[in-house]
C-alpha positions as CSV (number, residue, x, y, z in Angstrom):
1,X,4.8,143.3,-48.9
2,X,7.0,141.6,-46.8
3,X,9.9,139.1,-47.6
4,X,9.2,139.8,-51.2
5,X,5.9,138.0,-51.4
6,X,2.5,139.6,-51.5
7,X,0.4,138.1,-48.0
8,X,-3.0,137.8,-48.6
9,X,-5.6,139.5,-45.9
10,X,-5.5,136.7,-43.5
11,X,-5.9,133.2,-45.0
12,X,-3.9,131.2,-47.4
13,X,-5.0,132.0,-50.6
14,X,-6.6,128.9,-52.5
15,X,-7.5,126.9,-55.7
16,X,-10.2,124.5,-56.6
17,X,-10.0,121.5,-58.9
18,X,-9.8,121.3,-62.6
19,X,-10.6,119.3,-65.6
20,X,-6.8,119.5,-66.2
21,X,-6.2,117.3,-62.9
22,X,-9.1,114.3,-64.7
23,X,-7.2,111.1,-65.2
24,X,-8.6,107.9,-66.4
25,X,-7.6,104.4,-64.8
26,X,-6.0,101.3,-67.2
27,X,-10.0,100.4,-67.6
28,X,-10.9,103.4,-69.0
29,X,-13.1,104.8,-65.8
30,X,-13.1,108.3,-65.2
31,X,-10.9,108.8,-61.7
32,X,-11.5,111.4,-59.4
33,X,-10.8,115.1,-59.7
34,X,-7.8,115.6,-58.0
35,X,-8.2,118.3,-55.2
36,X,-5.3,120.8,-54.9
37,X,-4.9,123.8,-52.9
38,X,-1.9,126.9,-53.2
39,X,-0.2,127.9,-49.8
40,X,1.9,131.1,-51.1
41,X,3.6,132.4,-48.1
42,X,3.1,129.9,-46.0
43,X,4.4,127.1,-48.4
44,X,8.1,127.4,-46.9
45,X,6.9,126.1,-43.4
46,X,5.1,123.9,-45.3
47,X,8.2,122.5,-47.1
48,X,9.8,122.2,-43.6
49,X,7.2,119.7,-42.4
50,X,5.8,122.7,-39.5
51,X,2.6,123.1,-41.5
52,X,-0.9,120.7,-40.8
53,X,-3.6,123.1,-40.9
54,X,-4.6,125.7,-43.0
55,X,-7.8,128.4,-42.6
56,X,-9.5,129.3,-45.7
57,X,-13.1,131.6,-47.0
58,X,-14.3,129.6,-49.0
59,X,-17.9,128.8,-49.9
60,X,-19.9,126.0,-47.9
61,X,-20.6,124.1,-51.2
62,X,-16.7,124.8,-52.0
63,X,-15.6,123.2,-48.6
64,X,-18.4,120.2,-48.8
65,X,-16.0,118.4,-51.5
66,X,-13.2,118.4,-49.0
67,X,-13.2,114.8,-47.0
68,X,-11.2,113.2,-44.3
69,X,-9.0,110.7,-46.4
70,X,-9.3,112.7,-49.7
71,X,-5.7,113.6,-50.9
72,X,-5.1,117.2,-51.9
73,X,-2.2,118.9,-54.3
74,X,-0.2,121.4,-52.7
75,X,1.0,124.3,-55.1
76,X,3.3,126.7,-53.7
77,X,1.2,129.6,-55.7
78,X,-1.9,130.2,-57.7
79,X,-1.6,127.8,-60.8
80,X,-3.0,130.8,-63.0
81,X,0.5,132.6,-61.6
82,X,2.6,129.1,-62.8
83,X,2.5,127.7,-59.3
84,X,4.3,124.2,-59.2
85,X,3.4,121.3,-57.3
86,X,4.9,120.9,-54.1
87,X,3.7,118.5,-52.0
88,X,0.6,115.6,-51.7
89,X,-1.0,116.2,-48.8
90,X,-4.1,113.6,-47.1
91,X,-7.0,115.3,-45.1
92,X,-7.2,113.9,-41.6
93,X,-10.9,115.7,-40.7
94,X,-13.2,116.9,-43.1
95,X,-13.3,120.7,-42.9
96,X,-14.7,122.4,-40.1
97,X,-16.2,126.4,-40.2
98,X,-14.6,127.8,-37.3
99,X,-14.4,131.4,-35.8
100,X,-10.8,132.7,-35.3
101,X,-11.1,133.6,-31.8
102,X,-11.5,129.6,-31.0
103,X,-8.6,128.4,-32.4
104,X,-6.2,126.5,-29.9
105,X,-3.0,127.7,-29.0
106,X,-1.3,124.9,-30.7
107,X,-2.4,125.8,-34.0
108,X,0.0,128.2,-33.8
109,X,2.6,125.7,-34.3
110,X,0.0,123.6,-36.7
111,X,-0.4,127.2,-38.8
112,X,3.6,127.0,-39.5
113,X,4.0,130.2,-37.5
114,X,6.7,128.7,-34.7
115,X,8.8,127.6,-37.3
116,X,8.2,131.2,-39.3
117,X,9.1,132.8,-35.9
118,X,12.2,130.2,-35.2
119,X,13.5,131.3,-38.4
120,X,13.1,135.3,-38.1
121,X,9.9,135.4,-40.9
122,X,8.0,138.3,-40.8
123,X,3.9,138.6,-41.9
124,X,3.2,142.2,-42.8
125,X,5.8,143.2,-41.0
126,X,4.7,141.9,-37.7
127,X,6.1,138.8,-35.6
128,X,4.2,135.9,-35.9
129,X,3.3,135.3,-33.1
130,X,1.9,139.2,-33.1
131,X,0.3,138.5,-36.2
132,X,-1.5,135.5,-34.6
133,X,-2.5,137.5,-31.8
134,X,-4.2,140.1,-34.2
135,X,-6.2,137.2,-36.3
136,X,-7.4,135.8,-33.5
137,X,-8.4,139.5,-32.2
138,X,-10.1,139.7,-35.8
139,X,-12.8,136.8,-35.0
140,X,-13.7,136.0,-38.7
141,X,-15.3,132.5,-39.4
142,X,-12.7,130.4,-41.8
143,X,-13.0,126.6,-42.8
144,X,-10.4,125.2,-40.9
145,X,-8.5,122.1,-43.3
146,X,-5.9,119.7,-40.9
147,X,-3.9,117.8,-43.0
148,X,-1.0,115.3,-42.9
149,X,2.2,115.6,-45.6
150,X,2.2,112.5,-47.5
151,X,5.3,113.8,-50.2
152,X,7.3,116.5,-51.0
């Protein structure tokens, strides 16, 4: 533990949709599930606008319902731990699956880890930018989500 919060292995941890997020329009249609995801210990650089991409393990099928355009919750925890909406966010690719190792240097920046390291955050006790370095080093496959901050 670190900073209070429990990190996750590697990725953000994450959330699907849910029948409580089902709306209906003024003609009665059924609208769209809403899409949300939880960024836990990243949701402070999030909050600070340094956040557009986020690497997740989830399930091809899982990832498939995530579009460019499609506009996505942002929770600052798991929902079944009373996580509160923070943010709307809007996709700006459709998901890609993406080994670690090929990430571009500028996703640390798009990760939220400059701001984490301009501001003294540690990740399991390491630096970011060491904790970068070992992710990278780890070369597991994550869908990688870029995003764009619509609210907050």
């Amino acid at each position: 533990m670190t900073n209070g919060r429990r990190h996750p292995q590697r990725a953000d941890e994450e959330v699907g949709s849910s029948d409580y997020d089902r709306g209906r329009s003024g003609d009665g249609a059924v609208e769209a599930t809403v899409k949300y995801i939880s960024f836990s210990w990243t949701t402070p650089a999030l909050l600070a606008g340094r956040k557009t991409v986020t690497r997740r393990r989830w399930s091809p099928r899982y990832a498939g319902q995530f579009h460019k355009g499609d506009m996505v919750v942002a929770f600052d925890k798991l929902q079944r731990n009373h996580g509160k909406r923070v943010a709307l966010l809007a996709l700006t690719h459709d998901p890609v699956f993406e080994n670690i190792a090929n990430a571009p240097e500028e996703d640390f920046e798009s990760e939220g880890l400059r701001w984490m390291a301009e501001t003294s955050y540690l990740l399991q006790g390491q630096s970011p930018w060491d904790f970068w370095c070992d992710w990278k080093l780890g070369r597991g496959y994550f869908w990688v989500i870029r995003f764009r901050i619509i609210s907050r």
